[in-house]
C-alpha positions as a Markdown table, in Angstrom:
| # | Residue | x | y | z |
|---|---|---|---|---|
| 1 | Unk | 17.4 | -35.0 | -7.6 |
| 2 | Unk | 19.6 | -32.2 | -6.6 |
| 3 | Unk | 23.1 | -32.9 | -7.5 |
| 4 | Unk | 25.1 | -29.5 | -5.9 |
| 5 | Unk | 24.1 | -26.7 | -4.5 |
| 6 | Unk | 25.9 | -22.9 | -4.4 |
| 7 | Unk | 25.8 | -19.9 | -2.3 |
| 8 | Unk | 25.3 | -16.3 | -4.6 |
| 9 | Unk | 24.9 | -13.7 | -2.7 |
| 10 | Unk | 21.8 | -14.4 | -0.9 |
| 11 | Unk | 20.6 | -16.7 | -3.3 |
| 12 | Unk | 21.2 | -20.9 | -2.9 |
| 13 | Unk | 21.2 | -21.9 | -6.4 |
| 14 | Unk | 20.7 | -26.1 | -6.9 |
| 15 | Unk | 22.0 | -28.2 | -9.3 |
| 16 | Unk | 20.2 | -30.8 | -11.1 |
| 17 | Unk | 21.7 | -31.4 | -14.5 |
| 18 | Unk | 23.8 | -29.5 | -16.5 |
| 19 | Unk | 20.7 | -27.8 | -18.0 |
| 20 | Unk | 18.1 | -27.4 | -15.0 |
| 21 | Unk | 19.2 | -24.9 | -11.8 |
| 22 | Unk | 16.4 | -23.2 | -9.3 |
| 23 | Unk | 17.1 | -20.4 | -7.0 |
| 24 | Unk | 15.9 | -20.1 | -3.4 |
| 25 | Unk | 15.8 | -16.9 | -1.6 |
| 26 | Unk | 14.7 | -16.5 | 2.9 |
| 27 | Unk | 11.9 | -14.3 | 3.2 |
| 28 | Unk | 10.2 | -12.7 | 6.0 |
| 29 | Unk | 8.8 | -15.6 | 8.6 |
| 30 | Unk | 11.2 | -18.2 | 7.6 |
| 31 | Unk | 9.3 | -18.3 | 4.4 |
| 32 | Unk | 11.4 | -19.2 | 1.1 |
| 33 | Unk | 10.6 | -18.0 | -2.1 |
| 34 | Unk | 11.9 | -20.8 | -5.4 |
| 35 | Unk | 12.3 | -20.3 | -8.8 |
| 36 | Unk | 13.8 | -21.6 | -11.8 |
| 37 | Unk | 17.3 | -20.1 | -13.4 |
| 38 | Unk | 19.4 | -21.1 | -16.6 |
| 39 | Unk | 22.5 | -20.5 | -17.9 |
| 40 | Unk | 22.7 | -18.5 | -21.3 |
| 41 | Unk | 26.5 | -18.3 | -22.6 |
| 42 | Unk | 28.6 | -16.6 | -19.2 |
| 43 | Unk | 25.3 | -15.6 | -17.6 |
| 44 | Unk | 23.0 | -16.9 | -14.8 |
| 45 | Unk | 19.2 | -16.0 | -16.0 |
| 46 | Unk | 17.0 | -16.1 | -13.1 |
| 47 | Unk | 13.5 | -16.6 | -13.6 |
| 48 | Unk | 10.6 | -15.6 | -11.2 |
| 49 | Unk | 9.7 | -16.8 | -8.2 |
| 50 | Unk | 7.0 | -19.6 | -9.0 |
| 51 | Unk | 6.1 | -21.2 | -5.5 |
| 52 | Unk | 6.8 | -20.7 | -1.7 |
| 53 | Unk | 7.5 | -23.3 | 1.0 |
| 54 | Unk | 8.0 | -23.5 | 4.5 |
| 55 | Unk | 11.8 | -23.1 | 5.4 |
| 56 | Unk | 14.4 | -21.9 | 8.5 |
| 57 | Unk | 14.9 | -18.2 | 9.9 |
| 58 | Unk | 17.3 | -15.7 | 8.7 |
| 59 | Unk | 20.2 | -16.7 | 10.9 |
| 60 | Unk | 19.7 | -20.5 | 10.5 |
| 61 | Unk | 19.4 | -19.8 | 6.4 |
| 62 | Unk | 22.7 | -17.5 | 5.8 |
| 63 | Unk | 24.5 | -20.7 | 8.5 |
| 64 | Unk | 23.5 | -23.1 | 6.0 |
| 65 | Unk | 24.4 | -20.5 | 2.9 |
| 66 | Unk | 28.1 | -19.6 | 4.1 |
| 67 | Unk | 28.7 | -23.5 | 4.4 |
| 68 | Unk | 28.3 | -23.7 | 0.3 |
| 69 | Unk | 30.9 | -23.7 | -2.3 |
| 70 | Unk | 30.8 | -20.3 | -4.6 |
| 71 | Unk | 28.8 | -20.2 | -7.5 |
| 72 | Unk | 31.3 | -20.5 | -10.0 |
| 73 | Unk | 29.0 | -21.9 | -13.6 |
| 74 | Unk | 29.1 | -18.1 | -14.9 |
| 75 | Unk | 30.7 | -14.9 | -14.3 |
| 76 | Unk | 27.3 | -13.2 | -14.4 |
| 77 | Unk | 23.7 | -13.5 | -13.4 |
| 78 | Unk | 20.4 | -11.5 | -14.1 |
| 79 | Unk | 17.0 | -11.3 | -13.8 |
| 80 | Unk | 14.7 | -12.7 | -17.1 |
| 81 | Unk | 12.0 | -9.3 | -16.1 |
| 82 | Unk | 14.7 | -7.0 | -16.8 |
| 83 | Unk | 15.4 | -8.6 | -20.1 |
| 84 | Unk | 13.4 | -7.7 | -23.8 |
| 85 | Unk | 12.9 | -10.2 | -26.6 |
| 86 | Unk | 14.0 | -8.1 | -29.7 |
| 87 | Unk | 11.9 | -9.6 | -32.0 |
| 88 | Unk | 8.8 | -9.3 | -29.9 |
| 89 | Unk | 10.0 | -6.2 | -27.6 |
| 90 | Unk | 8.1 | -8.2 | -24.6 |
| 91 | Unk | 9.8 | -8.9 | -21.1 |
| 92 | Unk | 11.6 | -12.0 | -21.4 |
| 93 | Unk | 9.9 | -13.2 | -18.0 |
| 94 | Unk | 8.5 | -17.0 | -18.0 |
| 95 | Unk | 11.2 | -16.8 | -21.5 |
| 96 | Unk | 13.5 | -19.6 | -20.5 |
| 97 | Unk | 11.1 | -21.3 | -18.2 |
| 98 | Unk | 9.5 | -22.6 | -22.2 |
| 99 | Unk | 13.2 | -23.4 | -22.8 |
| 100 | Unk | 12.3 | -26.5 | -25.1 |
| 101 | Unk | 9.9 | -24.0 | -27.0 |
| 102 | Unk | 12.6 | -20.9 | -27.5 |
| 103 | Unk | 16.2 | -22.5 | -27.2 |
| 104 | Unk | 16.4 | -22.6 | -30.9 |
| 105 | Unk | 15.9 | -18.6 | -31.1 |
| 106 | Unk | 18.6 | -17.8 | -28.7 |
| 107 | Unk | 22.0 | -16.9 | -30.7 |
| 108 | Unk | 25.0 | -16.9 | -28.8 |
| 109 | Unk | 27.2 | -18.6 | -32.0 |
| 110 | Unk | 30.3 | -16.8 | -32.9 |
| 111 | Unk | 29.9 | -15.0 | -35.9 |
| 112 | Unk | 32.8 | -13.3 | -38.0 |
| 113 | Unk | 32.0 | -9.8 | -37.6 |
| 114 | Unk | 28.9 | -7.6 | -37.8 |
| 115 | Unk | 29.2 | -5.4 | -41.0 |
| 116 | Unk | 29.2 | -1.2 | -40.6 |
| 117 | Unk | 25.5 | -0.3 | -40.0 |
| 118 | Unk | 22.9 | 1.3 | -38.1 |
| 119 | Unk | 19.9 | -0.6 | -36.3 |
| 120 | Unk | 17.0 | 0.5 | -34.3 |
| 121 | Unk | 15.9 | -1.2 | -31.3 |
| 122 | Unk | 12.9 | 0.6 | -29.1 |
| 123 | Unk | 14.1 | 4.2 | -29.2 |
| 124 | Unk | 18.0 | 3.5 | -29.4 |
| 125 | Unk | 19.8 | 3.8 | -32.7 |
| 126 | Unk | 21.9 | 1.0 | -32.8 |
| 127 | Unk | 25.7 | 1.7 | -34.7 |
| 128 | Unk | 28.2 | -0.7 | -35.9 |
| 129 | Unk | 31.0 | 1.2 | -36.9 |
| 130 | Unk | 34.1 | 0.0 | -39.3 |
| 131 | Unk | 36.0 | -1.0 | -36.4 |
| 132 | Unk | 32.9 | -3.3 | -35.7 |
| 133 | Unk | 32.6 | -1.2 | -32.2 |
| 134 | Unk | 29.0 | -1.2 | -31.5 |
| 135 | Unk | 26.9 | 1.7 | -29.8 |
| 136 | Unk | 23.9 | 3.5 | -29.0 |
| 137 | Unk | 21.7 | 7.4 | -29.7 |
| 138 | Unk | 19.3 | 8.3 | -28.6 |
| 139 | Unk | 17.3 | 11.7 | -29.0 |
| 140 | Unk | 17.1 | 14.0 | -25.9 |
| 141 | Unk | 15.3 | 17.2 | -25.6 |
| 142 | Unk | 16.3 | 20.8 | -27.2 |
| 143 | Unk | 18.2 | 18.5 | -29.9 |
| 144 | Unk | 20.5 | 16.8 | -27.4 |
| 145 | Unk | 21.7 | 13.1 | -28.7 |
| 146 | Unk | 23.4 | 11.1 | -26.3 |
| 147 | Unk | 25.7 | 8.2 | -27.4 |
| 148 | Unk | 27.7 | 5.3 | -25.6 |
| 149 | Unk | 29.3 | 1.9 | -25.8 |
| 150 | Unk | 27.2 | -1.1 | -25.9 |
| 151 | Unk | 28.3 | -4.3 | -24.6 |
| 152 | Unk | 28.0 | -7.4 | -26.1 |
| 153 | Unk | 27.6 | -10.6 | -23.8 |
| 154 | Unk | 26.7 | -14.4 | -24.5 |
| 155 | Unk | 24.4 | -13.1 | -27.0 |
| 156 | Unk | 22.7 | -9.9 | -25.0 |
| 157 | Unk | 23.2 | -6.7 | -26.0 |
| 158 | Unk | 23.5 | -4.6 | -23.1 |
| 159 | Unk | 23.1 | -0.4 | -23.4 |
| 160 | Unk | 25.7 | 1.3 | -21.2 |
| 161 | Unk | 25.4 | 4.4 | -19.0 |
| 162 | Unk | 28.6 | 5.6 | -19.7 |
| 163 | Unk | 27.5 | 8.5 | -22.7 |
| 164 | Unk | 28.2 | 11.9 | -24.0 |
| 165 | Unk | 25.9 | 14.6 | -25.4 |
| 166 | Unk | 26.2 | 16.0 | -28.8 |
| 167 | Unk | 24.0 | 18.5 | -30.9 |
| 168 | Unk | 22.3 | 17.7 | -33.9 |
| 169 | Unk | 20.0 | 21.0 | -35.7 |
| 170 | Unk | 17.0 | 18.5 | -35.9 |
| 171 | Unk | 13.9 | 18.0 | -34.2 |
| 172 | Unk | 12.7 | 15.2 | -32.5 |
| 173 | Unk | 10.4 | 14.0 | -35.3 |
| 174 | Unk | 12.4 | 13.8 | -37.7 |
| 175 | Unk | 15.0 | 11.8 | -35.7 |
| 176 | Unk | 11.9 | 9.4 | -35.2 |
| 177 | Unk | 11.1 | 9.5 | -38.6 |
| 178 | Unk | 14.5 | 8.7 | -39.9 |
| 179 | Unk | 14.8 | 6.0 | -36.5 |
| 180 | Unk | 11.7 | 4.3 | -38.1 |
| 181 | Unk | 13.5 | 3.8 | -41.6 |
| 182 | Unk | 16.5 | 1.7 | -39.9 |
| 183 | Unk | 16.1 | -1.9 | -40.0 |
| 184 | Unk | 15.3 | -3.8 | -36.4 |
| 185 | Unk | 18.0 | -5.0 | -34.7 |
| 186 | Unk | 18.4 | -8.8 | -35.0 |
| 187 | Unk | 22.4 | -9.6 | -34.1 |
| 188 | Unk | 20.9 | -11.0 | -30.5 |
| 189 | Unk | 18.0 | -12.6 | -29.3 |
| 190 | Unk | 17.9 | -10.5 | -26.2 |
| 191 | Unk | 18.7 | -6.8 | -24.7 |
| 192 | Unk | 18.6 | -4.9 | -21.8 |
| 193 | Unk | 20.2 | -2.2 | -19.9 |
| 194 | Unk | 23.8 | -2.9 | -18.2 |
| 195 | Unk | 23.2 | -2.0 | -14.7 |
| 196 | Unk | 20.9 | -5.4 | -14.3 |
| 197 | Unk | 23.8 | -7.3 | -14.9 |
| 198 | Unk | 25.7 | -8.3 | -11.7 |
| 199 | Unk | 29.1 | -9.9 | -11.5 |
| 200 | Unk | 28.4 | -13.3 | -9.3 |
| 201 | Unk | 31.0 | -13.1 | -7.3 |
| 202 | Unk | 34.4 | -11.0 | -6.3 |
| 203 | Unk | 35.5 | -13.8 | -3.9 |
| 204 | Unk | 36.9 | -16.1 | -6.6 |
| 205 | Unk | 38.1 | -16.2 | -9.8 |
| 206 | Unk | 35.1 | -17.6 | -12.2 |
| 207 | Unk | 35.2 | -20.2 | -14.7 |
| 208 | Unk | 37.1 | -19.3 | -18.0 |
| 209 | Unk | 34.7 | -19.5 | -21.3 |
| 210 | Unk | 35.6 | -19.1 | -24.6 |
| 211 | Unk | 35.7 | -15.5 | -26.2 |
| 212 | Unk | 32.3 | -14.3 | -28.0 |
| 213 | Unk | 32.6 | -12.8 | -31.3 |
| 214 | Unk | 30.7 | -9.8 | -29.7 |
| 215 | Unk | 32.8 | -9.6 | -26.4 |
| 216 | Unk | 36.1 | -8.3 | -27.7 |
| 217 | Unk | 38.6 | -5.9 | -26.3 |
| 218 | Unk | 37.0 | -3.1 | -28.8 |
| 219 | Unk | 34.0 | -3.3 | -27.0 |
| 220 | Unk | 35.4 | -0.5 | -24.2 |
| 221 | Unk | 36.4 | -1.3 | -20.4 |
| 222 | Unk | 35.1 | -4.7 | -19.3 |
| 223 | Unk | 31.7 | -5.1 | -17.3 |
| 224 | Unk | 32.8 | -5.6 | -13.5 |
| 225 | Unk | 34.2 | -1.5 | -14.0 |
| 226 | Unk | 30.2 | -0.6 | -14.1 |
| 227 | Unk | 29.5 | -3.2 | -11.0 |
| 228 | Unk | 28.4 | -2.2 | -7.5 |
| 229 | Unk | 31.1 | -3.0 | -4.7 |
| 230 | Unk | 29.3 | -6.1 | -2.9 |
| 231 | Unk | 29.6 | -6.1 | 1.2 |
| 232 | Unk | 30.0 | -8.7 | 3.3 |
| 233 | Unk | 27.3 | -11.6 | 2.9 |
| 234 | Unk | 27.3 | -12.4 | 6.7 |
| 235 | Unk | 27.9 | -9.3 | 8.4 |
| 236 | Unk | 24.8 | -8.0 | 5.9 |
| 237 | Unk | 22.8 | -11.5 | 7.4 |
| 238 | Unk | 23.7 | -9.9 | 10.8 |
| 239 | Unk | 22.5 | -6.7 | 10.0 |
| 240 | Unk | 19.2 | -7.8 | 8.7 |
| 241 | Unk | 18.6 | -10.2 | 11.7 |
| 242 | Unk | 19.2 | -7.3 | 14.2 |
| 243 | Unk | 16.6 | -5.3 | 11.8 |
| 244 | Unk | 14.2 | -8.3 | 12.0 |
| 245 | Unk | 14.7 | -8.6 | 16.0 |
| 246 | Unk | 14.5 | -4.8 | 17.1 |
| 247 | Unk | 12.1 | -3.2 | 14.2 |
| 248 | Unk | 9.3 | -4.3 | 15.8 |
| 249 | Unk | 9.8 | -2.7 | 19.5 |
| 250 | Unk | 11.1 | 0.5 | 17.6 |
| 251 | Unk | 8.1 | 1.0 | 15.6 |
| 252 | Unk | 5.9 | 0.2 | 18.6 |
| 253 | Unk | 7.5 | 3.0 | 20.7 |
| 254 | Unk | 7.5 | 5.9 | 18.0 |
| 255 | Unk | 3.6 | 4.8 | 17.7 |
| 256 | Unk | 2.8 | 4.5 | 21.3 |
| 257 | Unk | 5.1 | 8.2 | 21.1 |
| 258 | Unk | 2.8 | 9.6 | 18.2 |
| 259 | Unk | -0.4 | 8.4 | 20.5 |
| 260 | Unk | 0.6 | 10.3 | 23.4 |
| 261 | Unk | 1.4 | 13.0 | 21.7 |
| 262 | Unk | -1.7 | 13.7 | 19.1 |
| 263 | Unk | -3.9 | 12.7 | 22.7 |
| 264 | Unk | -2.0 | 16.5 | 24.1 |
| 265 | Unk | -2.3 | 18.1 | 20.8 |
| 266 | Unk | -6.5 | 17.1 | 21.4 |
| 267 | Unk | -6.1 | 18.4 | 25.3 |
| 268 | Unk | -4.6 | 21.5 | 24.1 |
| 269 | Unk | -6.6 | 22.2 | 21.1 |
| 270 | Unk | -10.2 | 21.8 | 22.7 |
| 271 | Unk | -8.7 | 24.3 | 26.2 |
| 272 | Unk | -8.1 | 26.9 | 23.2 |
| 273 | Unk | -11.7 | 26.4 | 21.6 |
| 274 | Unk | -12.8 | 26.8 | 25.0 |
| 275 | Unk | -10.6 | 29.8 | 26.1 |
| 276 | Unk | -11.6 | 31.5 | 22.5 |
| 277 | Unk | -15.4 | 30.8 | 23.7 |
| 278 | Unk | -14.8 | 32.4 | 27.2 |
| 279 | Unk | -13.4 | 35.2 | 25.6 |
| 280 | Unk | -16.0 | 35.9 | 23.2 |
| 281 | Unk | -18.9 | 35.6 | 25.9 |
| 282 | Unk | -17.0 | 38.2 | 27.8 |
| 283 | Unk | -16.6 | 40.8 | 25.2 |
| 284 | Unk | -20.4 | 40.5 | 24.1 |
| 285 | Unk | -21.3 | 41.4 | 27.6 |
């Protein structure tokens, strides 16, 4: 039985316990698309879509969505897809969905501090530094390393895009070979790349949560500085509805337009054949 339900974005996510959330999302035909989502730490992890049912149309759902409190459970949210075990290196799609089967290998506990040393994980090196600042290499082309801060969050570790280049006079297989010597890295259950990560919402200020061990000022500028600027959730309902309710005659005149005109290109194209013929007969008499 559904105890709450919350507006995020486009997304109504329902309450049932403090443990079991689903997402539902309008579609195209007043179809809506459900799925399940759990909250890991300060993050909302969204799971697939797993069934469809008959719902309302696009005006009638984002009515219903703006009536809804804010999500406010988590300061972020995600998609599982996006996500990589790094035990098993496999998407962590369907991961949390097996909840009773896995909870006991996610690690968000605090820990004290991670110790100065370098990791490997897919084809990032992975470097804790004295500080206990943590950050990513990898090899580019012509010798090129890049680097840049990873962020640690409710126990993801998340590669940034912020980076800078540097030299190295080595080639790339003997970074790999040295790459394959590091140990794997095992200080989170999960990574992924920062720009999947969205902040749930501007409108409010979220729920407070206690501090991480891995989510400290030295970890660089906070997450919401990499975030996308979010517009309006009704005026981008009212956008799409207008799309929904004039797409169709605009496609239908630019192909009734491409129909008349390939029928002139045909017209002129066989009085050319026929003027070349006319032509020809001519100059063989």
């Amino acid at each position: 039985m559904i105890k709450k339900e919350y507006r995020l974005k486009d997304y109504i996510i329902a309450e049932y316990d403090r443990f079991m959330y689903t997402w539902e999302m309008n579609m195209a035909l007043g179809q809506h698309r459900i799925g399940n989502c759990f909250i890991v730490g300060n993050i909302l992890i969204m799971e697939p879509w797993s069934h469809e049912k008959e719902g309302c149309l696009k005006l009638e759902y984002y009515e219903r969505l703006k009536k809804l409190p804010i999500w406010n459970q988590s300061q972020y949210y995600c998609f599982s897809p996006s996500l990589r075990n790094t035990g098993t290196k496999q998407s962590l799609s369907n991961y949390f969905n097996q909840l009773q089967t896995n909870k006991n290998k996610i690690i968000i506990e605090p820990v004290k501090a991670f110790e100065p040393k370098n990791f490997r994980i897919a084809r990032y090196k992975i470097v804790v530094d004295e500080n206990g600042t943590v950050s990513w290499q990898v090899y580019e082309q012509l010798n090129k390393i890049k680097k840049g801060l990873c962020i640690m969050e409710s126990g993801i570790l998340f590669i940034s895009s912020q980076n800078s280049e540097v030299y190295e006079n080595q080639s790339k297989k003997e970074w790999i070979t040295k790459l394959r010597l590091l140990p794997k890295w095992d200080k989170t259950f999960a990574w992924g790349h920062w720009n999947i990560l969205r902040a749930c919402t501007q409108e409010k200020k979220t729920k407070k949560y206690s501090s991480l061990p891995w989510d400290s000022g030295r970890q660089g500028e906070r997450i919401e500085k990499y975030l996308p600027s979010q517009t309006s959730l009704y005026d981008t309902a009212k956008l799409k509805d207008l799309w929904n309710r004039y797409a169709p005659l605009i496609i239908n005149r630019v192909q009734f337009g491409a129909r008349i005109f390939l029928y002139f290109l045909k017209k002129i194209v066989s009085w050319a054949y026929k003027m070349k013929d006319y032509f020809l007969k001519r100059i063989k008499k």
